[in-house]
C-alpha positions in Angstrom: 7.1 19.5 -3.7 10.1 20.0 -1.9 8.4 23.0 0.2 5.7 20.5 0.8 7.8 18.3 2.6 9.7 20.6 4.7 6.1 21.9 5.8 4.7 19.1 6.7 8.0 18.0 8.6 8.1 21.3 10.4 4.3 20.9 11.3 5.2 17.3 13.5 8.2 19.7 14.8 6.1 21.9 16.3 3.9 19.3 17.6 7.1 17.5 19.4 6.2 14.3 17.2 8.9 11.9 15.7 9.7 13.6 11.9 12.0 11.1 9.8 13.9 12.7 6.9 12.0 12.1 3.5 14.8 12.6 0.9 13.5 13.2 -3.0 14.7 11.2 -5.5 16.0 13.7 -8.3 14.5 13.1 -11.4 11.8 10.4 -10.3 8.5 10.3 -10.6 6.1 13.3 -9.7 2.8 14.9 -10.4 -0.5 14.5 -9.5 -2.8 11.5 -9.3 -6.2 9.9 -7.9 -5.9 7.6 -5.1 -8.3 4.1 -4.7 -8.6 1.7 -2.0 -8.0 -2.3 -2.0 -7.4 -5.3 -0.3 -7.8 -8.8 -2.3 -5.2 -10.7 0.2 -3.7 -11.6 -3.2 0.1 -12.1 -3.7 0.9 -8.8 -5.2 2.5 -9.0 -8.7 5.9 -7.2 -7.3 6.4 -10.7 -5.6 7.3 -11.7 -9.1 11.5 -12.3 -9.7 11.2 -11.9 -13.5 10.0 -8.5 -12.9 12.2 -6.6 -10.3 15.0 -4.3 -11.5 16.0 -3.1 -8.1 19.7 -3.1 -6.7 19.0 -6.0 -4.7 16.7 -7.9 -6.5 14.3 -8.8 -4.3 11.2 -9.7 -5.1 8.1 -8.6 -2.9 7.8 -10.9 0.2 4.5 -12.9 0.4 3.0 -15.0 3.0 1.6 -18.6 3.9 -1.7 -18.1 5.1 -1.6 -17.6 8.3 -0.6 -14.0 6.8 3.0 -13.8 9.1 4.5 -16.5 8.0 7.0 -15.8 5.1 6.4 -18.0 1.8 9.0 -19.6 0.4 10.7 -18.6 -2.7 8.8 -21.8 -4.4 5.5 -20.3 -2.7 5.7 -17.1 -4.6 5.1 -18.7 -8.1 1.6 -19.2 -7.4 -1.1 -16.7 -5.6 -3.7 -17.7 -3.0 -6.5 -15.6 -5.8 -5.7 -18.7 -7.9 -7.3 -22.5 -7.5 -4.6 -23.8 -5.3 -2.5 -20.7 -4.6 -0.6 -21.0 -1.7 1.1 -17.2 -0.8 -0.9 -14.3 0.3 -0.4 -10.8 1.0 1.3 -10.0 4.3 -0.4 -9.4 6.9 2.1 -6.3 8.3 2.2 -4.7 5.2 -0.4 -1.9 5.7 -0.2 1.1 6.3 1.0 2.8 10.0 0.4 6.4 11.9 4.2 7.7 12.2 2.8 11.6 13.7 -0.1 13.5 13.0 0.8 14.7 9.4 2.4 11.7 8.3 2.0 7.8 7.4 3.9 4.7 5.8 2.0 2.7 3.6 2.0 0.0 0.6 -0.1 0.6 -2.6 -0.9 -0.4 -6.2 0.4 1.9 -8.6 0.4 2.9 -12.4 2.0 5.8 -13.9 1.1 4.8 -17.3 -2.4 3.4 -17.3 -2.9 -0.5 -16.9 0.3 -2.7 -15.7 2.9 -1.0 -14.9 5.5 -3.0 -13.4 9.0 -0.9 -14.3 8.5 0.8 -10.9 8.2 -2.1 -8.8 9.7 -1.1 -4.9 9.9 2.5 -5.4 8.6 4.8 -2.8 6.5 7.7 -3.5 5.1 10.5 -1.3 1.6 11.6 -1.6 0.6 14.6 -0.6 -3.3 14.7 0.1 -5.7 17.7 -1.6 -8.9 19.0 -0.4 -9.9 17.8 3.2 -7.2 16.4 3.6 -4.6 19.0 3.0 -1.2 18.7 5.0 -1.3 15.0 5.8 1.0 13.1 3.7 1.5 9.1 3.2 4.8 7.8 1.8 4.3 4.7 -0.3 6.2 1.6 -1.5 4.4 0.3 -4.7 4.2 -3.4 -3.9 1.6 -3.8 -7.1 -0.5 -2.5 -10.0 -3.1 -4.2 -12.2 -4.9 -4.0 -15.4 -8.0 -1.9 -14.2 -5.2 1.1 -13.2 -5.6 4.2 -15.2 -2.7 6.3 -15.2 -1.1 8.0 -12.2 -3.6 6.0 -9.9 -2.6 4.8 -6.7 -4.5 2.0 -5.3 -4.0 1.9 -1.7 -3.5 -1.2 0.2 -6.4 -1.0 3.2 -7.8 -4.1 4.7 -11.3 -4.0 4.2 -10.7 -2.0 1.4 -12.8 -3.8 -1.2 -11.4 -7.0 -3.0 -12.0 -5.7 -6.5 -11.5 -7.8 -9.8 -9.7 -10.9 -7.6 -12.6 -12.4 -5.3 -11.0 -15.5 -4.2 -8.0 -14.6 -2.0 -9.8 -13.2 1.5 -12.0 -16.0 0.8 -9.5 -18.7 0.5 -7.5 -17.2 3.3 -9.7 -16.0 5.7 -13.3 -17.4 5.2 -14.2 -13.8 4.3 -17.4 -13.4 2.0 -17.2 -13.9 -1.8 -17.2 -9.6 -2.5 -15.3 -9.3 0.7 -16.0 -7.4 3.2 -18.1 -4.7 3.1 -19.1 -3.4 -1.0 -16.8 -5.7 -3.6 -15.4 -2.4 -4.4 -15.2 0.1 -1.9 -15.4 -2.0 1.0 -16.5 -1.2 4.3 -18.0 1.5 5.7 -17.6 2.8 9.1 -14.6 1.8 11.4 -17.0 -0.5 13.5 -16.9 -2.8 10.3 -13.1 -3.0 10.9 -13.9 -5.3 13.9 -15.3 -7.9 11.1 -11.6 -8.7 10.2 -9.1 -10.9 11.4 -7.1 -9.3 14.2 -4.2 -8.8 12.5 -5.6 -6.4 9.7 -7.9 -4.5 11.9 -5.6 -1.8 12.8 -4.5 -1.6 8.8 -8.5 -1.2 7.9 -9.3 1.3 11.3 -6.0 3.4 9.0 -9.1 5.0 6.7 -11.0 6.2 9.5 -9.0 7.4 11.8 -5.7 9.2 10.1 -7.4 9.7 6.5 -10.7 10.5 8.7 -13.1 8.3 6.2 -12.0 10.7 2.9 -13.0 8.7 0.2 -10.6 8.3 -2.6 -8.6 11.5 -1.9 -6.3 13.6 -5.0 -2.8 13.9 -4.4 0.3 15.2 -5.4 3.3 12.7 -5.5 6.9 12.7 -5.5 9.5 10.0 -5.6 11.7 9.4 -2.3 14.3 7.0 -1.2 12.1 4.0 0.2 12.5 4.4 4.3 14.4 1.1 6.3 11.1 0.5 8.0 9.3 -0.2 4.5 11.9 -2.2 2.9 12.5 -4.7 6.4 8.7 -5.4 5.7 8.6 -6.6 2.1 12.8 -7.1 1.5 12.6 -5.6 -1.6 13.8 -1.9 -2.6 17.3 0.4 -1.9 18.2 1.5 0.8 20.6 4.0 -0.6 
């Protein structure tokens, strides 16, 4: 894995793009997994205090509905997918080009099948197979869920399909009951994108353009130190 990321580094080298350090976390989590796509405009359960065990504590930052403005601590005990709910997903936290081979993102994740909350704010590397081969997407799992199967990595994409929770985009954004585009699965060209609210369209254009419309691709994955530009967006994770 290691060899994987010096390849891909040495590939935006040659290029003369921006290549950050990726630093492996010895003795995290690795292997290989399937990836998914999603976007329910939930809170994501990471937002949670009672369940994050990282250095500082932080919980996952959510958002009023407007989708920039940050919730208040208060605002984070109850999700706009519930009757009521007041905090939403964040409207910034999707994923972004950084060069040709490489991307930040946020994702659902399980490593053991179903919730899977231990690993709340880590940051994983994937490493796409098949058509994909040689482009990479470094992760900070903001979520999982109960419909997760083990080392499944649900990716968050704005018109990504809303899934199990139908009422957040709703409630937020007027959006259709089964979201935009297929319940699951979403939509499906990059023109669709354009159905969006302006702040997500870039994050949903993300499939189409840097995964070039690869359904679902296999990875590998690796655990890394979470980079500054990931944790400033959602305040939780380590910086060392």
């Amino acid at each position: 894995m290691k060899l994987i990321i010096l390849v891909s580094a040495l590939l935006a080298y040659c290029h003369g793009e921006p290549s950050p350090t990726i630093i492996p976390i010895e003795g995290g989590v690795q292997g290989d997994g399937v990836t998914t796509r999603y976007w329910d405009c939930c809170a994501t359960s990471c937002a949670w205090d009672k369940i994050i065990h990282t250095k500082n504590g932080q919980p996952v930052q959510t958002c009023q509905k407007d989708g920039r403005t940050p919730s208040t601590k208060e605002n984070n005990s109850q999700s706009g997918c519930e009757v009521d709910g007041v905090a939403y997903s964040c409207s910034n936290q999707v994923a972004r080009v950084i060069n040709s081979t490489l991307a930040y993102g946020f994702s659902a994740a399980s490593f053991t099948g179903g919730v899977d909350t231990a690993q709340c704010c880590m940051c994983v590397l994937l490493s796409f197979k098949g058509q994909l081969a040689g482009k990479q997407l470094l992760v900070q799992v903001t979520n999982t869920g109960s419909d997760l199967g083990k080392n499944q990595f649900d990716l968050a994409m704005p018109g990504g399909g809303v899934g199990i929770f139908t009422l957040g985009c709703s409630s937020q954004w007027g959006a259709p009951e089964t979201g935009w585009g297929d319940r699951y699965g979403g939509v499906h060209t990059e023109e669709e994108c354009n159905q969006l609210p302006e702040d997500l369209q870039e994050g949903c254009k993300f499939r189409f353009r840097f995964m070039e419309g690869v359904p679902n691709p296999d990875v590998s994955f690796q655990q890394v130190q979470c980079p500054s530009e990931l944790v400033a967006l959602t305040g939780c994770g380590d910086l060392d």
